[in-house]
C-alpha positions in Angstrom: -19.0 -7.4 5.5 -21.1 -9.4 3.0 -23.0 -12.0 4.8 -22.5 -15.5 4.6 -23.9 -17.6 1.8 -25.2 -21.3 2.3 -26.3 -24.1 -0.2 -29.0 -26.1 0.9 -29.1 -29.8 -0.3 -32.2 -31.1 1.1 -34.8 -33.8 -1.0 -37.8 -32.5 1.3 -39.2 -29.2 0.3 -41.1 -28.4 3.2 -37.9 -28.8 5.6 -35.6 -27.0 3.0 -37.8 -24.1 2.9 -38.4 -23.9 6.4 -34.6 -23.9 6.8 -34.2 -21.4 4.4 -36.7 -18.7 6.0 -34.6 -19.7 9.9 -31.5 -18.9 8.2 -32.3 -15.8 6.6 -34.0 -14.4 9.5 -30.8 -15.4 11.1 -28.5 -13.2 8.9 -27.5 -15.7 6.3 -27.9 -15.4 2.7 -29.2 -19.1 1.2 -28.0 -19.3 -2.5 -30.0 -22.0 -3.3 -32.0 -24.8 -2.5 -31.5 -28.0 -4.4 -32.7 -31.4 -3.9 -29.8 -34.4 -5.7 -26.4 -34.4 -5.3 -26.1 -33.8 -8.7 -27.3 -30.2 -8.6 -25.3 -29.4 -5.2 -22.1 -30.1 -7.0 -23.2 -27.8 -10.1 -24.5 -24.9 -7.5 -21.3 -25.3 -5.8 -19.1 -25.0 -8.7 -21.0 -21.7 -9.9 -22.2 -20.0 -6.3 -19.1 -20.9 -4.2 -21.2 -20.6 -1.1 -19.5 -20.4 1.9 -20.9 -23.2 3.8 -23.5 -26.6 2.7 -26.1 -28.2 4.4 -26.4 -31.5 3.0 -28.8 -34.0 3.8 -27.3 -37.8 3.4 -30.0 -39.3 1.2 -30.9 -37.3 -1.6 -32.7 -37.8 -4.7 -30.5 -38.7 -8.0 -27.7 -41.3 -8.3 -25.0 -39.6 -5.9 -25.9 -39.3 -2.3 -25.1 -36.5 0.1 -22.0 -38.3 1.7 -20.5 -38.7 -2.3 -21.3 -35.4 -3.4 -19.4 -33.9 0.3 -16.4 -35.7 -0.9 -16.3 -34.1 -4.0 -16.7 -30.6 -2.6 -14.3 -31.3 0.1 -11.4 -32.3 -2.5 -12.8 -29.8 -5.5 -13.5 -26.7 -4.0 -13.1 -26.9 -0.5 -16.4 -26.0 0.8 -17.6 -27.0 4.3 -20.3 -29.4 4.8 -22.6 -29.9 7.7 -24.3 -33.1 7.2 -28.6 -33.2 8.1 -30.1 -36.5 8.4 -32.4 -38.4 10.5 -30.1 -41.7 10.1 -27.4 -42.1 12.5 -26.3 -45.7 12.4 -22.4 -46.2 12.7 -22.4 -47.3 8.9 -23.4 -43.4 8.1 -21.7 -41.8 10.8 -18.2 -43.9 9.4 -18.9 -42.6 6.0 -19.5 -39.4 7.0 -16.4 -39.4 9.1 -14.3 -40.0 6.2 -15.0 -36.9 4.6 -14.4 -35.0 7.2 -17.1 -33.1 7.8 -17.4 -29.8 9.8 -20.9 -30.7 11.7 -23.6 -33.2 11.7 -27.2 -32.4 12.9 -30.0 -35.4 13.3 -33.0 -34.3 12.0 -35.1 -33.2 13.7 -32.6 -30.3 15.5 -33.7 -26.6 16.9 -32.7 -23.6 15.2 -30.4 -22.4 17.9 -28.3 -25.7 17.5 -28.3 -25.3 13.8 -27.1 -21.9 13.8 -24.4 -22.9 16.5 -23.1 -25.5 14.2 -23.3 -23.1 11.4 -21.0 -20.7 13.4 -18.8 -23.2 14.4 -17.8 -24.8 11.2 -17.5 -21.4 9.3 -14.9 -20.7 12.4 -12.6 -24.0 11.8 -13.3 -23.5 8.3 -10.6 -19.9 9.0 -12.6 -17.5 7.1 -11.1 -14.6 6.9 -13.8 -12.0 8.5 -13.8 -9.2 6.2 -14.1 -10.7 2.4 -15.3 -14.2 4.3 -12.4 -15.8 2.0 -10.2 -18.3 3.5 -7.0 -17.1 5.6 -3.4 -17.4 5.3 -3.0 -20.6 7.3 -6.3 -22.3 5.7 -4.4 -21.7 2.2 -1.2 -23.4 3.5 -3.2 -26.4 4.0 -5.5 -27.1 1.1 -2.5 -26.2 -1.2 -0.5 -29.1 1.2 -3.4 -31.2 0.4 -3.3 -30.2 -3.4 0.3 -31.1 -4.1 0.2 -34.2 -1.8 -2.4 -35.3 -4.3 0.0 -34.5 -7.4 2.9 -36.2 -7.5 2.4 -37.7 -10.6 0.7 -34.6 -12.1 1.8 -33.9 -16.0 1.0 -29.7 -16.1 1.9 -27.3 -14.2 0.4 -25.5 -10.7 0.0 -21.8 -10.8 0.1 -20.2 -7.3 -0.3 -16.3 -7.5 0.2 -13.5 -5.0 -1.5 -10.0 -5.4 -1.4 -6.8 -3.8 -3.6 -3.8 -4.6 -1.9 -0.8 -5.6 -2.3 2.1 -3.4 -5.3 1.2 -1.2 -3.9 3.2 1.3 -4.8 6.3 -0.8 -8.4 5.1 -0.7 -8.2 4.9 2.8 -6.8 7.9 3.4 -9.3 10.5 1.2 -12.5 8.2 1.1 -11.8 6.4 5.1 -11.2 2.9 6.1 -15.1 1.8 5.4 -15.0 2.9 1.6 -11.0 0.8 1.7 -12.8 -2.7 2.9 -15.4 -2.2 0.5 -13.1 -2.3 -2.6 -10.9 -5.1 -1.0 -14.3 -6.8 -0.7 -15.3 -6.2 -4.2 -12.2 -7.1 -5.4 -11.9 -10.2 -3.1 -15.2 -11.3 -5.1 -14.1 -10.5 -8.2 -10.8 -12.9 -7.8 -13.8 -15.5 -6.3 -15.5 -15.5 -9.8 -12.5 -14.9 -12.1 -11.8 -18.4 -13.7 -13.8 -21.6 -13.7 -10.0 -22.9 -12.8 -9.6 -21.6 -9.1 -9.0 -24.2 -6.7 -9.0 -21.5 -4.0 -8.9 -18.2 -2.9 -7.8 -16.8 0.1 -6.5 -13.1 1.6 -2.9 -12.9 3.0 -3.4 -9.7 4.8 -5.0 -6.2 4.0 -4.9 -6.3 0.7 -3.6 -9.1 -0.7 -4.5 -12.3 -1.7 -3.5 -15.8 -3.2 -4.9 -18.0 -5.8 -4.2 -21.4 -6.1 -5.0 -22.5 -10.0 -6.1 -26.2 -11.1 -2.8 -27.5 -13.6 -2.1 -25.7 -16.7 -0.5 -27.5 -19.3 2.1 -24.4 -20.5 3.3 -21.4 -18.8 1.6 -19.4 -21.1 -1.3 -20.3 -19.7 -0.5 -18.9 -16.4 0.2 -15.8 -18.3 -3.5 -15.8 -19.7 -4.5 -16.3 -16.2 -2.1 -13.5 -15.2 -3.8 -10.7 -17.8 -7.3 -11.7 -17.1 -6.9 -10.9 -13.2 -5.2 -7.6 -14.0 -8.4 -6.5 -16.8 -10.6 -7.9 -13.8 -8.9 -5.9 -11.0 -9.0 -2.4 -12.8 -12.4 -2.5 -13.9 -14.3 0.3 -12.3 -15.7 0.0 -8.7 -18.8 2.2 -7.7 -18.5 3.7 -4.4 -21.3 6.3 -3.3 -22.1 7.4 -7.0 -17.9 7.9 -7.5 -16.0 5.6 -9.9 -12.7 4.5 -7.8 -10.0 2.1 -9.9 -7.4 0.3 -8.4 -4.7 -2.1 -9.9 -2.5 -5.0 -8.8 1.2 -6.3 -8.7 0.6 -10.1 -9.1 3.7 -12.6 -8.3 3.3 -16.3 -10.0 5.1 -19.3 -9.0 4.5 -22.6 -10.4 5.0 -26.3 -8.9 7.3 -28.3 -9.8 9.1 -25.8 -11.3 9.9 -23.0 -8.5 9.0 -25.1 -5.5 8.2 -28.5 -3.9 5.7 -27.3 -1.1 3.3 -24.8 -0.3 5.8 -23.0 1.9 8.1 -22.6 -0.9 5.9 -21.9 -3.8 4.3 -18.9 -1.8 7.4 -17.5 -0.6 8.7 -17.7 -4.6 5.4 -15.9 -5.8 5.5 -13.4 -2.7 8.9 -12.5 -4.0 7.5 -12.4 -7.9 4.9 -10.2 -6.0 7.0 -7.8 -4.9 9.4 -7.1 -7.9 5.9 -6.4 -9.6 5.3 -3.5 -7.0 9.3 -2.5 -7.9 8.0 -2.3 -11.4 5.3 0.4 -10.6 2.7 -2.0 -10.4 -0.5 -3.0 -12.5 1.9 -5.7 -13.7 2.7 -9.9 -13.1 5.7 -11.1 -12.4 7.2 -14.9 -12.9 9.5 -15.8 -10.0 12.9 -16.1 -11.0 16.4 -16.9 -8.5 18.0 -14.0 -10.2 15.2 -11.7 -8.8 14.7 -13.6 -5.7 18.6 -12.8 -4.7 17.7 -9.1 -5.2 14.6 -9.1 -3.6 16.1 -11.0 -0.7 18.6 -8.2 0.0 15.8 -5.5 -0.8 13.3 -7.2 2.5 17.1 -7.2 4.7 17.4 -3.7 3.7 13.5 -3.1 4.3 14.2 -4.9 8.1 17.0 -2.6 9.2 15.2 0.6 7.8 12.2 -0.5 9.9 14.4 -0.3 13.0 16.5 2.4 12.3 14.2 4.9 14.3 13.6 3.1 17.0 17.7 2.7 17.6 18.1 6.4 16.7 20.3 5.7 13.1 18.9 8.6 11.5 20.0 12.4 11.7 19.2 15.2 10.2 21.9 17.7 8.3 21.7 21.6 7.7 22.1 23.1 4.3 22.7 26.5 4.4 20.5 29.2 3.0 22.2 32.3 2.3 21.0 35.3 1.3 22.8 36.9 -1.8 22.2 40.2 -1.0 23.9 40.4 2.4 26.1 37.0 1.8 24.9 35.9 5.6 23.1 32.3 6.3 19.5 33.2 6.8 18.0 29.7 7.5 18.9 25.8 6.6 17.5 23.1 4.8 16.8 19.5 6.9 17.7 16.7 5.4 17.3 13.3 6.8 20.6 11.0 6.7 20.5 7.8 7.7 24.0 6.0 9.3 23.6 2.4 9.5 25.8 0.7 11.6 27.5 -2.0 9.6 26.4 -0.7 5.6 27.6 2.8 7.1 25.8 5.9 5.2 22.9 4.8 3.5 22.4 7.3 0.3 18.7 9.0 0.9 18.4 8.0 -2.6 18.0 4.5 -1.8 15.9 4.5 1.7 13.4 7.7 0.7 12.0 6.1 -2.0 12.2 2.7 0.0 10.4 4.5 3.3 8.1 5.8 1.0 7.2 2.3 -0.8 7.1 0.4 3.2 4.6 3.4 4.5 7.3 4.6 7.2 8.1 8.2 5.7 5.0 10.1 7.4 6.4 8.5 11.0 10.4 9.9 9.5 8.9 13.0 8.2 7.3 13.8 11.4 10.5 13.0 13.4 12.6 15.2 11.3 10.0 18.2 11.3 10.2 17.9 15.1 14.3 17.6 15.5 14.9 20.7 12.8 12.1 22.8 14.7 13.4 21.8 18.2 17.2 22.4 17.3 16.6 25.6 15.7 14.9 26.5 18.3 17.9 25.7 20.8 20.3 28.0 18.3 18.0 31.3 18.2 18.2 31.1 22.2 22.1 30.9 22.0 21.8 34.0 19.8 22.5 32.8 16.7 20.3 34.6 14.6 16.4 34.4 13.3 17.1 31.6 11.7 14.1 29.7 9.2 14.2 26.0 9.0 12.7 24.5 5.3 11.1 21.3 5.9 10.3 18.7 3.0 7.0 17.4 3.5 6.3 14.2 1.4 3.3 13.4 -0.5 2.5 10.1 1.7 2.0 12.7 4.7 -0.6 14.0 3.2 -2.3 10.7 3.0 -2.6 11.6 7.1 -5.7 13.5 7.6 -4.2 15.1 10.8 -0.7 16.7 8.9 -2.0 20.3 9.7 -2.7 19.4 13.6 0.9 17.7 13.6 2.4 20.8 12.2 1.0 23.1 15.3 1.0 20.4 18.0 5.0 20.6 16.7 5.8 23.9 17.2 4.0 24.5 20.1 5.9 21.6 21.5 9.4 22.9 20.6 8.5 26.7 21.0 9.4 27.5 17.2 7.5 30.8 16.4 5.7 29.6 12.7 7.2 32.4 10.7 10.8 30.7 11.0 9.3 27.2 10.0 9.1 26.9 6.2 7.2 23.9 4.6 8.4 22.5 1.1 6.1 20.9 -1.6 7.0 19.5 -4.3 5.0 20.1 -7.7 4.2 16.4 -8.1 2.8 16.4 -4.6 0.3 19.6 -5.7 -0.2 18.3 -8.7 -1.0 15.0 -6.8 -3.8 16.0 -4.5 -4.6 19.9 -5.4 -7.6 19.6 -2.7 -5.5 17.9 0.0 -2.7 20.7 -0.5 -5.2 23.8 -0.7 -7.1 23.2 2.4 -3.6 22.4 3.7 -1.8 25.2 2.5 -4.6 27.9 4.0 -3.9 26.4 7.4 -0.4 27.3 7.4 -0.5 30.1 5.7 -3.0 31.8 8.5 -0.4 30.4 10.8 2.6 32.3 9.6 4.4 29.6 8.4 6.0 29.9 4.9 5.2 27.4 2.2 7.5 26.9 -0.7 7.3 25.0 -4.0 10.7 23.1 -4.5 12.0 21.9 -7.4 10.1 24.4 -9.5 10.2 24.0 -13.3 10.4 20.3 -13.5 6.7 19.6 -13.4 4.0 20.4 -16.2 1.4 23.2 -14.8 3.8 25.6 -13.3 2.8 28.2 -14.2 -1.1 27.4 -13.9 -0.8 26.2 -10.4 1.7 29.2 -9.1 -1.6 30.7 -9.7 -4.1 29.6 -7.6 -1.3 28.4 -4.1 0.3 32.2 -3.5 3.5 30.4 -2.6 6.1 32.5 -0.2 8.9 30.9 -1.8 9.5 29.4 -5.3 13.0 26.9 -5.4 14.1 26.4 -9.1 15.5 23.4 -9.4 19.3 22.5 -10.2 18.7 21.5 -13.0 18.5 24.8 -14.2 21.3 26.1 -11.9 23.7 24.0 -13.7 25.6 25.1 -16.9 23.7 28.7 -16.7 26.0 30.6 -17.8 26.7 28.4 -20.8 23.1 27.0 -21.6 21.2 29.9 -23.0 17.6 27.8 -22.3 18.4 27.5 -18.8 19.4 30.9 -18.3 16.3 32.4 -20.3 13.9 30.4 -17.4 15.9 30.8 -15.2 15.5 35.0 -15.6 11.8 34.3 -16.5 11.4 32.0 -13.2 12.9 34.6 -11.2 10.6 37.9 -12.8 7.7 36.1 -12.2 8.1 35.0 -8.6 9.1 38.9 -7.9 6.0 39.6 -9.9 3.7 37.2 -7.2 5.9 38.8 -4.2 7.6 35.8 -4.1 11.1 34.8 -2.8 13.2 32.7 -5.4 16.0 30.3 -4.1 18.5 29.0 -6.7 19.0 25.3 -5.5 22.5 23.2 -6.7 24.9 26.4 -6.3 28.3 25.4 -7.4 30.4 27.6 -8.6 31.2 32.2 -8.9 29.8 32.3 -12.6 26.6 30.8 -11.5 26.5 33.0 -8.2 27.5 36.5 -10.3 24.8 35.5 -12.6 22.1 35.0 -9.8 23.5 38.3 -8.5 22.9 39.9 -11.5 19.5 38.6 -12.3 18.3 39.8 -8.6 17.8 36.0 -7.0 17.5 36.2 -3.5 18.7 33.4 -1.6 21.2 30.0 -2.8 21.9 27.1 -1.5 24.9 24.7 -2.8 28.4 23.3 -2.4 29.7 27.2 -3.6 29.0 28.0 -0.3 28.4 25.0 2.4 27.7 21.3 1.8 24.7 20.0 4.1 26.6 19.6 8.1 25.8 17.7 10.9 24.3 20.0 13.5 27.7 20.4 15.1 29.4 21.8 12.4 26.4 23.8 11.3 26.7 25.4 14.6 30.5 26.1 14.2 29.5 27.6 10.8 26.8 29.9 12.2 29.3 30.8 15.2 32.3 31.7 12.3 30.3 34.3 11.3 31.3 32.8 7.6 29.8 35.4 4.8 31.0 36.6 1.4 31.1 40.0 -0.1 30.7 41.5 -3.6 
């Protein structure tokens, strides 16, 4: 945390820098020392400090009590007022600008620092970045429109987020993630002569309140400048580390008459930014605002759904071709809402993924797959495997590998029937996260596949250097095989080079005899598809696996 940075307006030298040395011995940082009121409004315009002690007669024409006033409607900055004068003509004037402390000259040091520490607590700093909080926001932008009723120009309020702190978090730790949001959060401080205030939401993001532009391209100026800022390189221990926003921008009169309102409308701008991929600005609009609306009620039940048990997990069979007898399942997650019905996992993965709530899902399905096939190699229902997506946002936990083993310990699953699945995005993600990963399980027993192999760019370079047990070509390439000579040319070079690595090869998206004859034929090992089983509710997998249900050749 950056410490806390003071102006002191004072037109005695000797007390100024006798204040100065106290304050700095007491953990401040003094910005400056300046002796008119003049110069304290110039000093506060270009330091921002934090706090001001101001004495009430200074040198210059504008006196201490003036120059307050100015601060207090212009930037916002907290005064505490120093004076050896404290007849009721100065105390009313000083009362009218509200200050945040008075101390009669001469005072001790402890009360000084006391008052220090009290006004920078009802001035709602926020105790990270030392920027103003939510609530102090709400307020000076109340007090901003209040005083704009007949302004010509238009208000910018903005919203931003930082894209994919948590990543930061998770491979440099929490410390190295508050120093960028503090970097940044001075960065947004020192952005534009034009900032009326700055303040952080939550974690990391922030709001800006802008003095009035005259046209909306203006805002969009202001808009691109806070991006180019944002991205610029932030050194952290000798390593370059970048980060970019999704900024949401509302402006008053047009898209709201109070500060409630306008926030909201930029929150919402905001946040169809982050649906764009981010590193982008938004203008609120109603048509957006509608969809957003029923994104954040979607967002609400999702957040619930695993505390009231919504989710389940299916079974996709894995067969083997040579034998034609299910040798393991797929989970999948499936989510049954109770008024929307089934949610398509196309909708809520990418959605659990975006809120942060897929590690907790992930975990809960790696545990219900483990524990159930568990329960249906006691009935006798075969050595069965269980293949277990594991998403790229669970890798941003720096316990996944303890998870994995506290798991099957927990529900008695040997490793060798629990298969992991990456995908070649995640790999290609985080190759350090997934090696160190990947050597952990693999001394365990379990098997690690690569699904939806082919789709990526550095197949074949990557295959390499993670000795996969199983290689899962995608569907993609399943589909029209024996009509699409492409497909079936990597499809046969797919398979020969997995067999080459001792590598099983699963053909995903099996829908039909041709495509089953030409797997056959090619010496593919295992399929999974709609040729043989859909994905079943644990019930009905259960009847399958008690059917006996096989083909022959």
């Amino acid at each position: 945390m950056f410490p806390k940075k003071i102006l002191i307006v004072e037109d005695e030298s000797i007390i100024a820098e006798d204040m100065a040395d106290s304050l700095i011995a007491l953990g401040y940082r003094v910005t400056r020392i300046v002796y008119s009121g003049e110069e304290a409004l110039e000093s506060a315009a270009e330091e921002r400090p934090d706090l001001v002690l101001m004495d009430v007669n200074l040198q210059g024409e504008i006196d201490g009590i003036t120059a307050a006033e100015e601060m207090r409607s212009r930037f916002q900055i907290p005064v505490v007022y120093l004076t050896a004068y404290a007849d009721d003509n100065t105390l009313r004037r000083v009362n009218a600008t509200k200050p945040f402390g008075y101390i009669v000259k001469p005072f001790e040091e402890k009360n000084l620092h006391t008052t220090i520490q009290l006004a920078l607590h009802r001035h709602q700093y926020d105790s990270l970045t030392n920027l103003p909080n939510g609530s102090f926001l709400r307020e000076q932008l109340s007090r901003i429109l209040d005083n704009q009723k007949q302004l010509r120009g238009l208000i910018p309020v903005v919203t931003l987020s930082l894209d994919r702190i948590n990543r930061i978090n998770s491979t440099l730790g929490h410390d190295m993630g508050n120093f960028v949001i503090c970097s940044i959060a001075q960065r947004l401080n020192n952005c534009n002569d034009k900032i009326n205030i700055v303040a952080r939401l939550e974690s990391a993001e922030f709001s800006i309140v802008f003095e009035p532009v005259k046209h909306k391209q203006d805002a969009v100026n202001i808009a691109q400048r806070i991006l180019e800022i944002v991205a610029q390189a932030i050194l952290v221990e000798s390593c370059e580390v970048y980060v970019t926003a999704s900024i949401g921008i509302s402006l008053y009169p047009w898209d709201g008459s109070d500060a409630d309102e306008l926030l909201k409308n930029a929150y919402t701008a905001m946040y169809h930014a982050q649906e764009k991929g981010g590193n982008n600005y938004q203008f609120y609009a109603a048509n957006t605002a509608n969809y957003s609306m029923n994104k954040l009620s979607q967002e609400s039940c999702l957040r619930n759904a695993l505390k009231r048990s919504e989710f389940e997990v299916y079974y996709e069979p894995k067969v083997a071709i040579k034998t034609g007898k299910i040798v393991g399942a797929e989970a999948l997650v499936r989510w049954n809402h109770p008024e929307m019905g089934r949610v398509s996992p196309g909708e809520f993965i990418p959605m659990a993924e975006e809120m942060g709530l897929i590690a907790p899902l992930g975990e809960w399905v790696l545990e219900t797959a483990c524990k159930q096939t568990k329960a249906w190699q006691a009935q006798g229902l075969g050595p069965l495997r269980v293949a277990v997506n594991v998403s790229a946002r669970q890798f941003e936990q720096k316990n996944i590998t303890e998870r994995v083993s506290e798991i099957l310990t927990e529900t008695g699953l040997a490793p060798k029937y629990l298969e992991l699945e990456l995908t070649e995005s995640l790999v290609l993600e985080d190759e350090t996260a997934v090696f160190q990963a990947f050597n952990v399980w693999r001394n365990l027993g379990i098997r690690v596949a690569i699904d939806d192999f082919g789709t990526g760019y550095a197949s074949l370079s990557y295959s390499k250097r993670f000795p996969f047990d199983v290689i899962k070509i995608d569907k993609s390439f399943i589909r029209n095989i024996t009509e699409d000579r492409q497909n079936a040319a990597i499809t046969i070079a797919i398979i020969q080079m997995a067999h080459c690595m001792n590598m099983t090869v699963v053909a995903e998206g099996v829908e039909d005899e041709q495509e089953l004859a030409f797997l056959c034929a090619h010496d593919c090992d295992e399929i999974q598809g709609y040729f043989f089983s859909k994905a079943l509710p644990k019930a009905d997998f259960e009847a399958l696996l008690k059917s006996g249900k096989r083909w022959d050749f």
